[in-house]
C-alpha positions as CSV (number, residue, x, y, z in Angstrom):
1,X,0.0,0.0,0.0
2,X,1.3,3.2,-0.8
3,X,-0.5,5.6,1.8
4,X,-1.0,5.5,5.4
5,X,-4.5,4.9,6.8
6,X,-4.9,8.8,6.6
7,X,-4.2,8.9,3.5
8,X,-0.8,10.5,3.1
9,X,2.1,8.9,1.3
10,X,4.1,6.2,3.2
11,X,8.3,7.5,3.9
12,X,10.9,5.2,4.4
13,X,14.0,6.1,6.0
14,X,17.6,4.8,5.1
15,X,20.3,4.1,6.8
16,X,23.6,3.3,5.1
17,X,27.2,1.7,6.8
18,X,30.5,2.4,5.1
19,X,34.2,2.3,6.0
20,X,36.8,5.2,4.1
21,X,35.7,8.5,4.4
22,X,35.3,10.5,7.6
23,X,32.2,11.4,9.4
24,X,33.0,15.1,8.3
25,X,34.5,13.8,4.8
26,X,30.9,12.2,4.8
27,X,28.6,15.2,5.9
28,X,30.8,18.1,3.4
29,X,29.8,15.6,0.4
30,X,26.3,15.6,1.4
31,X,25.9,19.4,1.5
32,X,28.4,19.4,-1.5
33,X,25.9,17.1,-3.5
34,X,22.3,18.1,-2.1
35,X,23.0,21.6,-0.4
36,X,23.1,22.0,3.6
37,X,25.1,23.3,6.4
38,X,27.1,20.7,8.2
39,X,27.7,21.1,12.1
40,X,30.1,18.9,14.2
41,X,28.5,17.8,17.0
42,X,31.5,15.9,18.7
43,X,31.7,12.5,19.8
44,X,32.5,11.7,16.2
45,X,29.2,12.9,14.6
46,X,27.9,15.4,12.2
47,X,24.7,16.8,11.2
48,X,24.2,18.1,7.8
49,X,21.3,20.4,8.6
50,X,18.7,21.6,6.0
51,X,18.9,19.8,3.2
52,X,16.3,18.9,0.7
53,X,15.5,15.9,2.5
54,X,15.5,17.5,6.3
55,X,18.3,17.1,8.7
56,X,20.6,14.2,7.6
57,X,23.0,12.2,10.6
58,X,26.6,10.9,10.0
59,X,28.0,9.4,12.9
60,X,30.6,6.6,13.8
61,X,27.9,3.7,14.7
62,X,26.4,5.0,17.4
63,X,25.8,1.4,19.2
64,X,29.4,1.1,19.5
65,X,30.4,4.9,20.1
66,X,28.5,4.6,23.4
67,X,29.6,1.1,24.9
68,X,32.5,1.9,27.5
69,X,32.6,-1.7,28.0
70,X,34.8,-2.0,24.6
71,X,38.4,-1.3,25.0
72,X,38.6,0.3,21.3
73,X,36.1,2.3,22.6
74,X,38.3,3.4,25.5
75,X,41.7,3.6,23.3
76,X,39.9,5.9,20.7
77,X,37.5,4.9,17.6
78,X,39.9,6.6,15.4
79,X,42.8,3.4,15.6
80,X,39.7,1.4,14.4
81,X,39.0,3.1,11.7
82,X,37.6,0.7,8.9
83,X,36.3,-1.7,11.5
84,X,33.8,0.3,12.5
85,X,31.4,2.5,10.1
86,X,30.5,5.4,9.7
87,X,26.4,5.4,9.3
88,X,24.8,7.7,7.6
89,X,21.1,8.3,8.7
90,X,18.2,9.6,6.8
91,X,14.5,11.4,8.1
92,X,11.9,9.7,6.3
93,X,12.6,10.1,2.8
94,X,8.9,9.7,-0.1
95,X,9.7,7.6,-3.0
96,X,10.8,10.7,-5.2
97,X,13.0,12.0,-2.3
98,X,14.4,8.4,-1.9
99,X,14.9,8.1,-5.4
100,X,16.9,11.7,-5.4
101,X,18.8,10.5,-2.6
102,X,20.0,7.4,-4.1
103,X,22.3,9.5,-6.1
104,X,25.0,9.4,-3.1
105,X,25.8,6.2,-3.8
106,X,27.9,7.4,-7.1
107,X,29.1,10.0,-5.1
108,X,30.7,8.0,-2.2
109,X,32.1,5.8,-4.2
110,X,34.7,8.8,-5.9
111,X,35.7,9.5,-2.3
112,X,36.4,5.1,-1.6
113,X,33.6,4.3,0.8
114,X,34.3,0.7,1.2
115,X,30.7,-1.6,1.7
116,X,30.6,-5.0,3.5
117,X,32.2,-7.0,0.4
118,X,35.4,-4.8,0.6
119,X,37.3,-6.8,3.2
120,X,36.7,-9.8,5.3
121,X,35.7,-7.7,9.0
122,X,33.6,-4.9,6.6
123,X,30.5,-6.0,8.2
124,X,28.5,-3.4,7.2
125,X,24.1,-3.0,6.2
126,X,21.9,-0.7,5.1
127,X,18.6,0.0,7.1
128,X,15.4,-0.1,5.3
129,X,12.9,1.8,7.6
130,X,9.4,1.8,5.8
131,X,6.4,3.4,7.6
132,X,3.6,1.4,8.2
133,X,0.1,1.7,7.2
134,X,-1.5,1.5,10.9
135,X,0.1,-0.3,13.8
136,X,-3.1,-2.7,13.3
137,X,-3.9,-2.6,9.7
138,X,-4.5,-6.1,8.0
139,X,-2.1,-5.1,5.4
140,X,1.0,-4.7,8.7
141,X,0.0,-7.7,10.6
142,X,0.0,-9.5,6.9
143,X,3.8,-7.9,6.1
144,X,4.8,-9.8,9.5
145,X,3.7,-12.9,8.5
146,X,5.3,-12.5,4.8
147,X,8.5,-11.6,6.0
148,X,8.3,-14.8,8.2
149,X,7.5,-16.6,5.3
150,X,10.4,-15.1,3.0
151,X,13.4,-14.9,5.5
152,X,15.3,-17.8,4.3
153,X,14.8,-16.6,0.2
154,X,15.8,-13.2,1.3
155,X,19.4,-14.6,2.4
156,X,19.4,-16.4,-0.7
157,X,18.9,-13.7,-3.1
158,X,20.8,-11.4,-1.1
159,X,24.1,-13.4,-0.5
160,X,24.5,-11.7,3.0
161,X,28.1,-11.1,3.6
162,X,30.0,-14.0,5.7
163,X,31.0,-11.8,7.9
164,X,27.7,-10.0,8.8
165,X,26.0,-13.7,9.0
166,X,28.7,-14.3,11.8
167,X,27.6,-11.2,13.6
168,X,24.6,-11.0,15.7
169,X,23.0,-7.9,14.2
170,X,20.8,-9.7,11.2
171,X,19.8,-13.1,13.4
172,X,17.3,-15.5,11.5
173,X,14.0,-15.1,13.3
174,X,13.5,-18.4,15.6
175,X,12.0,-21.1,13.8
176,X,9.1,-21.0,16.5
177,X,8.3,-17.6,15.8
178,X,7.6,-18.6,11.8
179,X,5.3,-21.5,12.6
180,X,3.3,-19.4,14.9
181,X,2.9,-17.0,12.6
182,X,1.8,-19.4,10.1
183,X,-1.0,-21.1,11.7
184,X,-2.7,-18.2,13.1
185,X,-3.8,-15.0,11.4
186,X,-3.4,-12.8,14.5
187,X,-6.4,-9.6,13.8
188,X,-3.7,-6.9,16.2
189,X,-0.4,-6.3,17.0
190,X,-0.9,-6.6,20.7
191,X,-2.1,-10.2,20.3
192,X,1.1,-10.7,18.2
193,X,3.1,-9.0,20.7
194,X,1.9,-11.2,23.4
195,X,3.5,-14.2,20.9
196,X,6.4,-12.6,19.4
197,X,8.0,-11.8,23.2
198,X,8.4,-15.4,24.0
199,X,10.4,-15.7,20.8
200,X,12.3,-12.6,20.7
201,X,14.9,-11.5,23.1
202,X,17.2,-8.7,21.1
203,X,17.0,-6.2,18.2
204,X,19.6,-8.6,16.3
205,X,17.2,-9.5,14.1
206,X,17.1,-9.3,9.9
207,X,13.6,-7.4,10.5
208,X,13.6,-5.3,13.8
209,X,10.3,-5.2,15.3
210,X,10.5,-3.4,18.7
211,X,10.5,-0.1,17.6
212,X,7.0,-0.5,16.2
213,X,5.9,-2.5,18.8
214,X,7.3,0.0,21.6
215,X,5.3,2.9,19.1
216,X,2.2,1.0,18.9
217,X,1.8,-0.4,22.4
218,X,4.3,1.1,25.0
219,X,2.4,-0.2,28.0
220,X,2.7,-3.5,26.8
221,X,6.3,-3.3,25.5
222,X,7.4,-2.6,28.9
223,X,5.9,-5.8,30.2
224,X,6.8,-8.2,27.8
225,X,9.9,-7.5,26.5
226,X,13.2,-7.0,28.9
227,X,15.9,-5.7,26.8
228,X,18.8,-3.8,27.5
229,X,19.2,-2.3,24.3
230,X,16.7,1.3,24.1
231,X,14.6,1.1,21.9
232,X,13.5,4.4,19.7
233,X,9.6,4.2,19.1
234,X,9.2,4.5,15.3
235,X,6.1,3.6,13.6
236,X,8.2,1.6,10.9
237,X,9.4,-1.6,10.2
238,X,13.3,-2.1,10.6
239,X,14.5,-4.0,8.0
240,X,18.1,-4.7,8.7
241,X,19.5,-7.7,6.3
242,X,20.7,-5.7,3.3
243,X,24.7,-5.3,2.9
244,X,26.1,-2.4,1.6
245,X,27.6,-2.4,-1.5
246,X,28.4,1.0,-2.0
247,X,31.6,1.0,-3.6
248,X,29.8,-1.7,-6.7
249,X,29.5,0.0,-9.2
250,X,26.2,-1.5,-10.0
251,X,24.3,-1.4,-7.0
252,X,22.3,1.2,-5.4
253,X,19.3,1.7,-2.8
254,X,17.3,0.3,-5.2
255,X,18.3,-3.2,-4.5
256,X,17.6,-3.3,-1.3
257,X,14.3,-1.7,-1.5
258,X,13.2,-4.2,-4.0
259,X,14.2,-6.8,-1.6
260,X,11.4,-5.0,0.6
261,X,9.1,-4.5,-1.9
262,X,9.0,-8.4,-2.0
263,X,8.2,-8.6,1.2
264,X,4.8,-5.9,0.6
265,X,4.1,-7.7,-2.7
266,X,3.3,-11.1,-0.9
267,X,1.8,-9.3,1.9
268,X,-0.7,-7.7,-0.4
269,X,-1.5,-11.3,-2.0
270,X,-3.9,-13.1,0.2
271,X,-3.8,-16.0,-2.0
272,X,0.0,-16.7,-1.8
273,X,0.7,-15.6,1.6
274,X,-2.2,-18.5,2.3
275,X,-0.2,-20.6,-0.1
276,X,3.1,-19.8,2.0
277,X,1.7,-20.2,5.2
278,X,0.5,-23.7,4.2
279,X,4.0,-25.1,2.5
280,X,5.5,-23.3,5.9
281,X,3.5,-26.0,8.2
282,X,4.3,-29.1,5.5
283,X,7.8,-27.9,5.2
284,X,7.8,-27.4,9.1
285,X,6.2,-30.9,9.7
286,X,9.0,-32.9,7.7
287,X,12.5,-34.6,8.9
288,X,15.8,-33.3,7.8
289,X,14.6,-31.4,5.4
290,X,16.8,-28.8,3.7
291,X,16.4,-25.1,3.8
292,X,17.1,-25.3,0.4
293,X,14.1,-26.9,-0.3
294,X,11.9,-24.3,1.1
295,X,13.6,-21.6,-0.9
296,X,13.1,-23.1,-4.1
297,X,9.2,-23.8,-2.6
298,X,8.9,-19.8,-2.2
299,X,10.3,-19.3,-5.8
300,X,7.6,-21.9,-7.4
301,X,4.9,-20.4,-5.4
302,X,5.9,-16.9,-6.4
303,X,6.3,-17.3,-10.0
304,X,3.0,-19.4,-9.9
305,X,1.3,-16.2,-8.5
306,X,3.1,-14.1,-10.7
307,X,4.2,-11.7,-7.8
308,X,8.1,-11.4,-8.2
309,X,9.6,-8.0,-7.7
310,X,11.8,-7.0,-9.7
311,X,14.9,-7.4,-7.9
């Protein structure tokens, strides 16, 4: 769906991991390329203020930045330069704004950001950050379960970087989690919720929930789910499994929004995501079967529906 239940067109924020170029290398190219005022804000980030877009973060990872419990932390970020990346963080971006932003990619290439394929420790993502229709629209509760359903082809198509499938940060949702999800349509998200805590302990996951649930139902994410990490409330998804590529010359955002896009395109088919949820519980119900198997069971069903994205 392409509007929110108000009507107004859904924005999808972008988030984007790169080793090279500083985080004031970064935020000069930015205003350089879409116009802006860039303002050190110590603690090695930027903000590249008033731009097209809105305001427009570059920052060291900021889940690293912060942990004192890291002794590269302690020596100084800047001796581990290259290990750890420098994140560049969009506002919620419209399709046309997305597709104008996309053009950094070209651009950070001619100054050598290096993407997660550059060197064996470059563990780096991009962030896909949709907004959702409703917190308890049909069409989100459906995305949920269609993501369940897709995971393992994702990975496939995506060829997630060895070295970000040894980290923790994109986790495989439990198995336990996918077969609730497919044998029972849940009709909110608090009822989901209520399910999805005894499955999910961390915001290492491909797709990120928590901040939507923490958006949607803060009352009840403070009972059910005890995590240390904080949690911003966003009413998006969090869609975490994409590497960065950005110094292929081929890629671009596009990829990894069409990876989403498959996601929505299953969510909106009530037919297939029946189909999946059914081949889930068969798939689910036999010994030692391969995960192979259920990829190539995703790709017949979706070329039998005729609902492959274009990715």
């Amino acid at each position: 769906m392409e509007t929110t239940i108000d009507g107004r067109e859904r924005l999808c924020g972008i988030e984007i991991e790169f080793a090279g170029p500083t985080e004031m290398e970064t935020g000069n190219l930015i205003a350089d390329t879409f116009g802006g005022t860039v303002k050190d804000g110590g603690d090695h980030s930027v903000t590249v203020c008033d731009t097209p877009f809105g305001d427009i973060e570059v920052e060291l990872d900021i889940s690293l930045r912060k942990r004192e419990d890291l002794p590269f932390v302690k020596e100084g970020l800047d001796a581990f330069r290259g290990l750890i990346p420098v994140e560049v963080v969009t506002p919620p971006l419209s399709r046309t704004q997305l597709e104008e932003f996309n053009t950094i990619c070209t651009s950070l290439r001619k100054i050598d950001a290096m993407g997660s394929r550059s060197g064996v420790f470059l563990g780096f993502g991009v962030h896909v950050n949709p907004e959702v229709v409703a917190p308890d629209h049909r069409f989100t509760l459906d995305t949920i379960t269609a993501y369940a359903m897709l995971e393992p082809w994702l990975r496939e198509k995506e060829q997630v970087d060895a070295t970000r499938r040894m980290m923790p940060f994109v986790g495989a949702w439990p198995k336990a989690l996918i077969s609730d999800l497919a044998n029972t349509r849940y009709d909110s998200l608090a009822d989901l919720m209520r399910m999805a805590a005894k499955h999910i302990h961390s915001r290492n996951q491909s797709l990120d929930l928590l901040p939507l649930f923490k958006h949607a139902e803060p009352d009840l994410f403070a009972d059910l789910f005890d995590i240390d990490d904080k949690t911003a409330a966003r009413p998006t998804f969090h869609f975490r499994l994409p590497d960065s590529r950005i110094d292929e010359a081929d890629w671009s955002l596009l990829q990894p929004w069409q990876l989403w896009r498959q996601v929505e395109l299953i969510a909106a088919n009530d037919d297939l995501l029946s189909a999946l949820c059914a081949a889930w519980k068969i798939h689910d119900a036999a010994w030692f079967e391969r995960a192979s198997v259920w990829v190539q069971t995703i790709d017949t069903l979706i070329e039998d529906h005729n609902a492959r994205a274009d990715v």
